[in-house]
Legacy VTK file of the C-alpha trace (Angstrom):
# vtk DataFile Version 3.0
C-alpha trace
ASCII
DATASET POLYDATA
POINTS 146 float
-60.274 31.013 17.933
-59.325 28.360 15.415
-63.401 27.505 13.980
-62.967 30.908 12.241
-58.981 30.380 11.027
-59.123 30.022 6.683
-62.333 31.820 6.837
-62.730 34.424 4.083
-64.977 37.086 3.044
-66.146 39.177 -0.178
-68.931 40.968 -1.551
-70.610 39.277 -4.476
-70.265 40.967 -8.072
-73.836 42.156 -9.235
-76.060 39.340 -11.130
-78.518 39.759 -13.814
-80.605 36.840 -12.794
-80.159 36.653 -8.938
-80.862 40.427 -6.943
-80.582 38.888 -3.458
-77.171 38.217 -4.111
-75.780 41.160 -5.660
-73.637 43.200 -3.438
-73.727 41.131 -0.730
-71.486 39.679 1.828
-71.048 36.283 1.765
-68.415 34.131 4.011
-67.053 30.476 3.546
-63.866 29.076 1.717
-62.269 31.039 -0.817
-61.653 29.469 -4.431
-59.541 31.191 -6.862
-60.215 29.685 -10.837
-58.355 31.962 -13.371
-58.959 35.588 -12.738
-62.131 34.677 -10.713
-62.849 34.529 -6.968
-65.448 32.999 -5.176
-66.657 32.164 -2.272
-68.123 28.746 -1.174
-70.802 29.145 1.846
-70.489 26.481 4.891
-73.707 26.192 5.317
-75.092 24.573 1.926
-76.762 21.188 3.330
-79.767 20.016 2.041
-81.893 16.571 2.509
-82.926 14.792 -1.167
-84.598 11.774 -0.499
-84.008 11.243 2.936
-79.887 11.475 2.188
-78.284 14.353 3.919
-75.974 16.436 1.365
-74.009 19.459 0.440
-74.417 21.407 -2.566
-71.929 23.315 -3.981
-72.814 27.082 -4.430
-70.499 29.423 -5.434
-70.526 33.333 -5.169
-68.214 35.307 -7.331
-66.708 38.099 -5.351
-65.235 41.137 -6.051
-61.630 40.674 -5.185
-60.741 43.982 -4.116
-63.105 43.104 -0.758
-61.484 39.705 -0.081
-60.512 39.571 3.279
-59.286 36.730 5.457
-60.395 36.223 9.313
-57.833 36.762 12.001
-59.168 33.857 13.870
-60.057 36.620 16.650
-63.604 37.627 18.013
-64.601 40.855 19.044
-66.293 41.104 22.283
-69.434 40.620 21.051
-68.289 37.474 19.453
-68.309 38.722 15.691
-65.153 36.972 14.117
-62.637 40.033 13.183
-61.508 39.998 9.094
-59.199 41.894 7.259
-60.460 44.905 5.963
-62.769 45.219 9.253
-62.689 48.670 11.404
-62.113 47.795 15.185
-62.788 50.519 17.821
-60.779 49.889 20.893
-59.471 51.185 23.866
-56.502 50.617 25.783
-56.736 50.118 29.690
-58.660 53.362 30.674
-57.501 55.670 28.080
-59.266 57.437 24.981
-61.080 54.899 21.997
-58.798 54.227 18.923
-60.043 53.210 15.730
-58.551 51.566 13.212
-58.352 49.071 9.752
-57.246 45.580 10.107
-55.108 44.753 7.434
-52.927 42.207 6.125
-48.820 42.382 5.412
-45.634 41.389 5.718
-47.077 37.606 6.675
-49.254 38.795 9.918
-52.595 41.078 10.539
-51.691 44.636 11.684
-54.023 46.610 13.975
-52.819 50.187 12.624
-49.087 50.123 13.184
-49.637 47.290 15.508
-49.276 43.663 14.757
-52.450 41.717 16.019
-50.879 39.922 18.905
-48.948 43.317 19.697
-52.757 44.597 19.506
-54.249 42.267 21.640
-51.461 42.685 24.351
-52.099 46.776 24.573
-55.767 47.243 23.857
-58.295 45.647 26.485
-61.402 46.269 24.930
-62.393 46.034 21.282
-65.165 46.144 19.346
-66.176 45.356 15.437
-68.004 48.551 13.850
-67.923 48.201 10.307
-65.640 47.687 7.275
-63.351 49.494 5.126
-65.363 49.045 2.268
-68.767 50.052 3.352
-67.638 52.432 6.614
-64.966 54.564 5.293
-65.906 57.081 7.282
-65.636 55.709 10.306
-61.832 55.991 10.009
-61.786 59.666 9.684
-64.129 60.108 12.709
-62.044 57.756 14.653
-58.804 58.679 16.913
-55.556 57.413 15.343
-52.124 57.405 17.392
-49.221 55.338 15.776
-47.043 56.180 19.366
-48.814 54.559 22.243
LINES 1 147
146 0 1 2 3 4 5 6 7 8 9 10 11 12 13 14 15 16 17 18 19 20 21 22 23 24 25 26 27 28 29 30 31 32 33 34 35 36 37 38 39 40 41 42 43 44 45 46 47 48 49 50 51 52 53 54 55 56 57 58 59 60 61 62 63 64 65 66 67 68 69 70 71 72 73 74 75 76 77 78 79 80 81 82 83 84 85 86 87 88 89 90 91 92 93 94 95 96 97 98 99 100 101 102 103 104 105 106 107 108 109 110 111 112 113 114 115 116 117 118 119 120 121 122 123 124 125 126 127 128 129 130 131 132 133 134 135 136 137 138 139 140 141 142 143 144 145
């Protein structure tokens, strides 16, 4: 659980000069500079003359799709962030699907908090995002009184 904790996630603001980066996701740490976000990748190692190094690349983001990871995994293994839609079902009953969001200090599942989530629903699965999927929370089944 805890490789994914302070993990964030955006989509990248469109670029003149770079079209494989516009509009895309992009994951790593989150750096906030004025109004600006960005997001720094992990994964930015690269050998110059036999000397293993990082560079540092930077991806503005929009900030409206920031979204922090839960720390969680699906059961596929795909780390669960805020803004992600989660279908899941609780112990042999009918699939719910819902937002992961963000507020009042904790992630809510719904009108569950995650760990009251995790406690009622035994299967879940990652199907999309808020930002890209939004219609996968119309077609879903919502019920705020399990």
């Amino acid at each position: 659980m805890t490789e994914t904790r302070g993990l964030w996630r955006g989509k990248t603001l469109p670029k003149s000069n770079a079209e494989a980066f516009n509009n895309v996701w992009v994951k790593g740490n989150l750096i906030h500079f004025g109004e600006h976000y960005y997001i720094h990748p992990l994964a930015n190692a690269v050998k110059v003359q036999n000397e293993l190094g990082r560079l540092v690349v930077m991806h503005e983001v929009d900030p409206s799709t920031l979204g922090e990871c839960t720390g969680f995994r699906d059961d596929n293994g795909k780390p669960i962030f805020e803004g992600d839609i989660v279908e899941a079902y609780k112990f042999g009953s009918d699939k719910f699907v819902d937002c992961i969001t963000f507020r009042e200090g904790c992630f809510w599942y719904g009108n569950w908090n995650f760990v009251e989530f995790l406690c009622k629903f035994c299967d879940y699965e990652l199907v999309g995002n808020m930002y890209d999927n939004p219609e996968l929370l119309k077609q879903g089944a919502h019920n705020e009184n399990i």
